[in-house]
C-alpha positions, -999 to 999 in steps of 0.1 A, spaced: 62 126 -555 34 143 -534 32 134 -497 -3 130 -478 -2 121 -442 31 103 -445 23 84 -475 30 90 -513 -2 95 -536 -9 64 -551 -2 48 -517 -29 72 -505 -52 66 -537 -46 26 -529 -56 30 -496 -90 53 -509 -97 24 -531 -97 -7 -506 -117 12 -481 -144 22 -510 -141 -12 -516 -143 -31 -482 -175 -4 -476 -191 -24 -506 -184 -59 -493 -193 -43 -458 -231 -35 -478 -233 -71 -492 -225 -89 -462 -252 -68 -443 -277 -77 -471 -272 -114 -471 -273 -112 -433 -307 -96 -439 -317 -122 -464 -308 -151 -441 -328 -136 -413 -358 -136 -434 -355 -170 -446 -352 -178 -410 -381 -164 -398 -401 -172 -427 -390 -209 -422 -400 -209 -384 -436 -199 -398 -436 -228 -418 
């Protein structure tokens, strides 16, 4: 089986695949961080 770094292929195409996906919660947690500090300030406005 193919090596990269140490690690066999689909280790390394696992690894590819939780990073893509922990970037994309990364991106939704930003967002809702962003929506919650609108809300905030739209609330202190109130």
């Amino acid at each position: 089986m193919a090596q990269y770094g140490g690690m066999k292929a689909d280790d390394a195409k696992r690894l590819k695949d939780l990073e893509r996906e922990n970037a994309r919660l990364k991106k939704i947690v930003a967002d809702r961080r962003l929506d919650i500090d609108m809300l905030k300030e739209l609330n202190r406005g109130s």
